[in-house]
N, C-alpha and C positions, 0 to 999 in steps of 0.2 A: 627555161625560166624556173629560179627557184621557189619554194611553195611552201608548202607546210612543211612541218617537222611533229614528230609525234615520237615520244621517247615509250617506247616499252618494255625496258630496264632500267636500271641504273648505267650499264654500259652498252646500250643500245640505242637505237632512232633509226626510225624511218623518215625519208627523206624524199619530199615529191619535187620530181624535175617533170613530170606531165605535162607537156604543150596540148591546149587544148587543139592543135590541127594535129594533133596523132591518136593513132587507133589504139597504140600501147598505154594500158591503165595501172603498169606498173608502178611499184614506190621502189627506192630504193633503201634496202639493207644496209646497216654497219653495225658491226658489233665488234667492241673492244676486250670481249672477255678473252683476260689470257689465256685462258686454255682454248677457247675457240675462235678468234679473230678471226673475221669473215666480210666479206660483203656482195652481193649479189638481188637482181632486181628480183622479190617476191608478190606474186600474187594475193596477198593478204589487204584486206580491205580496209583503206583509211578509215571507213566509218567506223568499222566496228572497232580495230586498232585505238581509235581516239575514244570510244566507249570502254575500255580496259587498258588507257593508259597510265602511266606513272605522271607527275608532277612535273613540268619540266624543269632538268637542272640549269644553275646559272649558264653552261657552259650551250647548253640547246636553247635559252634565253639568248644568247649573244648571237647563235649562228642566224636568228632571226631579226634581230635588231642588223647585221649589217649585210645580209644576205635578202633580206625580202624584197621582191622584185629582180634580182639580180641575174643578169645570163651568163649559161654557164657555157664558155668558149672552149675549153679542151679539157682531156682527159689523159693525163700520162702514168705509167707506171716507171719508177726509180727501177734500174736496170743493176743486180740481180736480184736488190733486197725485193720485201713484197711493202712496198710504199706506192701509193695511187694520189694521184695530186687532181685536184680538181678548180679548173683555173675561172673565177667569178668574174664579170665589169658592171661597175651597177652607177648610179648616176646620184649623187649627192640634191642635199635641196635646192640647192642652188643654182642644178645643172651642172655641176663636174663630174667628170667620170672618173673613175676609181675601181681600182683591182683589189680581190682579196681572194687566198688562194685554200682551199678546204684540203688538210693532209689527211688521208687513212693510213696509221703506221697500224701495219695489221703484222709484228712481231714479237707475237707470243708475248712472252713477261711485262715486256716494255710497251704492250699494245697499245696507242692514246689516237686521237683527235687532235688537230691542232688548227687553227684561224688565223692565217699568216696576211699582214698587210700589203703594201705594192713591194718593201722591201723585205720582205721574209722573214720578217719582226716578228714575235708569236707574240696576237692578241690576248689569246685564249687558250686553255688545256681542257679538255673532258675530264684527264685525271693529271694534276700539279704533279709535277717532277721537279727533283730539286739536284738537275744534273744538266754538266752542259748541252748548250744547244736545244735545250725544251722547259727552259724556266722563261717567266714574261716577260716580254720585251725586248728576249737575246734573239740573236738570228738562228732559226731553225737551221739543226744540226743532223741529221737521220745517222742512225744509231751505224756503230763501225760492224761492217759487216765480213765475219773470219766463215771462210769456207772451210769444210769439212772435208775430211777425206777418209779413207775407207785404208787399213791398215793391206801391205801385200804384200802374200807369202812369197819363200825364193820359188815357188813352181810357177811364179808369175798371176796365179788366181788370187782375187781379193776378198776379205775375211772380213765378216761384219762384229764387232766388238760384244754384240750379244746374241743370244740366239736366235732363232725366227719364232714367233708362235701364230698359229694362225688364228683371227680375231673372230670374237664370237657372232659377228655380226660385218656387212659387207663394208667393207673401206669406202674412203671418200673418192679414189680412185679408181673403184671396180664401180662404184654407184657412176660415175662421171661417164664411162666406156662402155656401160651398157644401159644406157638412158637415152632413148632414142630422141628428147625433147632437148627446149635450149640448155647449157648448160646452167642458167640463173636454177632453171627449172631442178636440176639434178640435184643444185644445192641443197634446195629451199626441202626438196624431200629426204635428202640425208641428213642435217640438223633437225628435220619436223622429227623422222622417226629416231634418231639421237636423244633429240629432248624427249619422246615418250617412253623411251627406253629408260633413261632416266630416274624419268618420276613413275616411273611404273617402278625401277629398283628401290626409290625414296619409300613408296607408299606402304612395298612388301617388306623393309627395314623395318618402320614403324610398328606393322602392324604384325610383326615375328617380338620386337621388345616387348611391346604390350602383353603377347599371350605369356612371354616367358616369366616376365614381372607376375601376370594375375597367379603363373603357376610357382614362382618361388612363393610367394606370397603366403600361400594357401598352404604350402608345403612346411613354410616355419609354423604358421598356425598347426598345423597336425603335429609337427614336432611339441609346441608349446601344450596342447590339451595333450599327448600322451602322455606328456611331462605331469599335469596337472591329476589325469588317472591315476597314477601311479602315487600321489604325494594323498591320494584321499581316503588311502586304506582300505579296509578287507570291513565292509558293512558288519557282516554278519559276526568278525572277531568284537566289535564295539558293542553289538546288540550280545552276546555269548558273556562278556564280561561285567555289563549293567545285570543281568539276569543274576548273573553268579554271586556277584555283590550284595543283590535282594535276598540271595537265597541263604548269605552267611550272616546274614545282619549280626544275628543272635551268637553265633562260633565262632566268627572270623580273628583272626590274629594279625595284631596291627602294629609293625613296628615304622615307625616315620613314613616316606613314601611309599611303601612296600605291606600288601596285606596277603594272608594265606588264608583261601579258602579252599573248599572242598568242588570240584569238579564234578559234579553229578550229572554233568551229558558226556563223560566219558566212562567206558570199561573200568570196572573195579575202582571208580571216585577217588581218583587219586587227590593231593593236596598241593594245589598249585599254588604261584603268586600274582599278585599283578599289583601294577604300578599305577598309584594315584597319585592326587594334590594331598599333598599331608596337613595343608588349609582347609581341608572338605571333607563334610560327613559321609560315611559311605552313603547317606543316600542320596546327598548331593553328585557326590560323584557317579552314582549308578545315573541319575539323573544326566549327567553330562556324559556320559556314555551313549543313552538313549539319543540325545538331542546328535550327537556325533555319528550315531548311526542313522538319521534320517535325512543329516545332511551331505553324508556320504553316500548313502543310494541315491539322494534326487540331483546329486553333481556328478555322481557315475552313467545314470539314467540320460541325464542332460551333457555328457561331454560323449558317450559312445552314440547319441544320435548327432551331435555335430563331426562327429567322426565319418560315422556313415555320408552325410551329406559333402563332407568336403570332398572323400576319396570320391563319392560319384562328382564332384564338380571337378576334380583333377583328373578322372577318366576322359569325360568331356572334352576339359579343355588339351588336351593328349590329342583326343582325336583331331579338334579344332587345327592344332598346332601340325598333324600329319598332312591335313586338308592342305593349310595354308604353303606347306613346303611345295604339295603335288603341284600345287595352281603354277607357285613359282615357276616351277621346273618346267612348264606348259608357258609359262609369258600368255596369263590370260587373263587382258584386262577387265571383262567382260566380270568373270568370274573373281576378280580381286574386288570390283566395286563391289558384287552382292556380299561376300564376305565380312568388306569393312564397314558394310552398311551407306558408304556414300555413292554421289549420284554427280558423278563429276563429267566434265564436259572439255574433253579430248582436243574440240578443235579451240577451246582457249588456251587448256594447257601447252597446245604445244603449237599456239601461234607463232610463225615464223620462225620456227627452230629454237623457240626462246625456253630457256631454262628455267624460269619462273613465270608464275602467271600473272594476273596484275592483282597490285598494290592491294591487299586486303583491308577493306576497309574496317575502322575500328568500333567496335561494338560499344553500345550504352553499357554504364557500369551501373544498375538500378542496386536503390538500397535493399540492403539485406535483413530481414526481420530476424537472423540468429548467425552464430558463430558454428561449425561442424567439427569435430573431432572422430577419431576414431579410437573405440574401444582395446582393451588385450584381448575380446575375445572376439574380434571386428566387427562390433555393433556401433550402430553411426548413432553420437550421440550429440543433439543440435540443444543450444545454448540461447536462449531470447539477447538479446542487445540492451532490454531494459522495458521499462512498464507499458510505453506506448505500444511496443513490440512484440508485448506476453503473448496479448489475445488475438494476433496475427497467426503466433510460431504455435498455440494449445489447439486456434477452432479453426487455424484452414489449413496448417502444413502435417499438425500430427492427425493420426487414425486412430478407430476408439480403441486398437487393442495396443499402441505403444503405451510406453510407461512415463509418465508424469511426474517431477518432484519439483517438488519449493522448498524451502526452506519455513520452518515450522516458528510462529509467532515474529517472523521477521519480514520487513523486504526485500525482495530478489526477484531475480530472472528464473523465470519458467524454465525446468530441462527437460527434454523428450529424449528417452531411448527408441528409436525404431524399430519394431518388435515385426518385420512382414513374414516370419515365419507365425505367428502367434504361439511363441512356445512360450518355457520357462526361461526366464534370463538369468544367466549367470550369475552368484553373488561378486565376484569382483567387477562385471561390470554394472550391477547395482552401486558397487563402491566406491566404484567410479566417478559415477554420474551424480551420486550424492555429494563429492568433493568437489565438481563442477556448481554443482548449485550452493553449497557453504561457498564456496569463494566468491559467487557470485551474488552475495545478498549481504547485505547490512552489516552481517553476523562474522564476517569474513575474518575478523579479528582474533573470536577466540579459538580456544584449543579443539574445542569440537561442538559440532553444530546439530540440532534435530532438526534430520530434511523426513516431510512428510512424503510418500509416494505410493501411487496407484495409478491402475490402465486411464489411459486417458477415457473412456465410455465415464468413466463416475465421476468425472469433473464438469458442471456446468457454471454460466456466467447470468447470475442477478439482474433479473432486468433494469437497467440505470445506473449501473454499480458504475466505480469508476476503472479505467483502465488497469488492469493486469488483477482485479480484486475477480475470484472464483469461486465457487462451492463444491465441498466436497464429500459425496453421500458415502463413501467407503474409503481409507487409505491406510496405511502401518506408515511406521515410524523406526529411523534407525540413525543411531550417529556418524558424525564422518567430520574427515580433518578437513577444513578450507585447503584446496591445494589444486593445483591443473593438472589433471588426469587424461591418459589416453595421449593419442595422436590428433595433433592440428590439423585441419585440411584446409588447406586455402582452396577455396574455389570462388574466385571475383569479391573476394571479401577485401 
């Protein structure tokens, strides 16, 4: 008697023929996937099966609309193809009886389902073919079957067209011959551990892309700050030549960009030169000397500690990445879930030999209180959405030591740099972040914008004020063009 159906693929179903006078609580298997077309009776439990299944498709719709209730009178196999015909009688409302015959074409590429009427009309296809003999309505046609043969030398022995190699895992033939249970039984354990085999290769895929991403990643970043070391000069030459400058005010020889003074932290003071703005008083320019050496030590000071950190985070992820290979090379699933941090569950994955597990359901898309980017020197910098959303994204998502900017006598969107080292941020991603908030305020229009900023600890909110209005007991000030800076990150935005 035919019974449920339970689909838990796209080219799968279980199928119950269980008579309640028998002891056997089997379902029956089919699967149309071409690389595995299969079918055999599995042990896997309708209940839980129908609590992780798929949707059913039109086609597993149909076999129930004219199948339900219906007995199933013989079972033939098409002789040599691998076609299985399953002959239905079911009784209309009326009381007529009526044939309808279930095909499993379990041939590889071409592998389908079909619902043949009393005349071998095809009702229905699992998968539409648009080829004779399996479009709807034509008389089912089973696919022309060319037998193969094995090429044979003149010594009489026969030569297989490629070589043999032995599989890394036991064949579907060795699993059959040394399975001392029913054969259903042999299947269902060579597809189960097929499909864990699988997803055990999918999961160690993933999660080998990921380390090698975080380590390129990290590795253009050390390329980009050496780059940046190197572009911010020699401190001590900027501090050497502001000094020099003070010390010739009164001597110095000045022709256009070019002035010669005297060298007095060298052996016998010789008479050097050095190159200024020929717009700028030497004490300006000592001035801008000074100011170029102290922004040259605290961006040396500040890019050889995120040097330090990165090569210890690319040690890490090295070893991470040596771990991940060993596990590999071991097939240890145990050991892959702690790795990747998940906590996955073996007997859904790889219910009844099935390749996928079921249908992931789709997650709420909650709003978002800011937009994320990513900085040049890869500090996450989160962007408000708008006024309702300031005082969301400054008093519950940022911490008092990230950095804060608005835009200075105008309206706009709050921006947060994410500061979890609590160090010094970088000025280009200060410069960043300030062209994220100019774009993002009133102000967007002109050529350059005053964004106000400081740690987020010196910002509080006016009792009764209205949305996105703030107070601010400490902040500096610096200009910056409206423009989108950094890297986008969509995440559910």
């Amino acid at each position: 008697m035919f019974g449920k159906v339970v689909q838990t693929s796209r080219l799968t179903l279980l199928l119950d023929f269980r008579s309640t006078s028998s002891n056997d609580r089997r379902a029956l298997l089919v699967s149309i996937e071409p690389s595995q077309p299969r079918l055999y009776l599995t042990d896997t439990s309708l209940r839980q099966a129908e609590k992780e299944s798929f949707t059913l498709s039109p086609f597993a719709l149909s076999l129930r609309k004219h199948l339900a209730g219906a007995r199933l009178e013989i079972i033939t196999k098409d002789t040599p193809d691998r076609i299985v015909r399953f002959a239905f009688t079911n009784q209309s409302e009326a009381g007529e009886t009526f044939t309808r015959t279930l095909i499993a074409q379990l041939t590889g590429r071409s592998a389908n389902l079909f619902l043949l009427d009393e005349h071998s009309r095809i009702l229905d296809a699992m998968r539409p073919a648009d080829i004779a003999g399996a479009r709807h309505g034509e008389t089912y046609t089973p696919p022309i079957y060319i037998a193969t043969r094995t090429a044979t030398q003149t010594d009489g022995t026969s030569s297989a067209h490629t070589s043999p190699r032995k599989p890394a895992r036991p064949s579907l033939a060795e699993t059959l011959l040394n399975f001392d249970a029913s054969p259903s039984s042999a299947l269902e354990k060579h597809f189960t551990e097929q499909a864990r085999a699988q997803r055990f290769d999918a999961r160690a895929a993933a999660a080998r892309a990921t380390l090698r991403r975080e380590i390129a990643k990290r590795n253009t970043l050390r390329r980009n700050l050496t780059h940046d070391l190197a572009t911010h000069g020699d401190p001590a030459a900027h501090k050497r030549a502001g000094d020099l400058l003070l010390a010739n005010l009164a001597t110095a020889e000045r022709e256009g960009a070019r002035v010669r003074v005297v060298d007095y932290f060298a052996d016998d003071a010789p008479t050097i030169e050095i190159e200024v703005d020929e717009n700028a008083t030497l004490q300006e320019e000592a001035a801008n000397r000074f100011a170029r050496y102290t922004k040259a030590k605290r961006a040396i000071e500040h890019t050889t500690a995120r040097l330090s950190t990165i090569d210890a985070e690319l040690e890490s992820l090295t070893a991470r990445e040596a771990e991940l290979e060993h596990l590999i090379t071991d097939r240890d699933d145990a050991a892959l879930d702690a790795f990747t941090g998940e906590k996955t569950s073996h007997k859904a994955a790889t219910r009844a030999g099935e390749h996928t597990t079921s249908r992931p359901k789709p997650k709420p898309v909650a709003a978002k209180s800011h937009r994320t980017y990513r900085s040049s020197d890869n500090y996450e910098i989160l962007v408000g959405r708008g006024a309702r959303y300031n005082d969301e994204l400054t008093f519950k998502v940022a911490r008092p030591h990230d950095i804060w900017l608005h835009a200075a006598d105008y309206p706009g969107a709050h921006v947060i740099i994410r500061n979890p080292s609590r160090g010094e941020i970088p000025h280009r991603t200060l410069t960043e972040a300030a062209q994220l908030a100019a774009l993002n305020s009133e102000a967007k229009n002109d050529s350059r914008v005053s964004i106000n900023y400081a740690a987020r600890k010196f910002i509080s909110k006016p009792k009764g004020s209205a949305p996105g209005l703030v107070r601010l007991s400490s902040f500096r000030t610096l200009l910056a063009e409206p423009r989108e800076s950094g890297e986008r990150i969509i995440k559910g935005e």
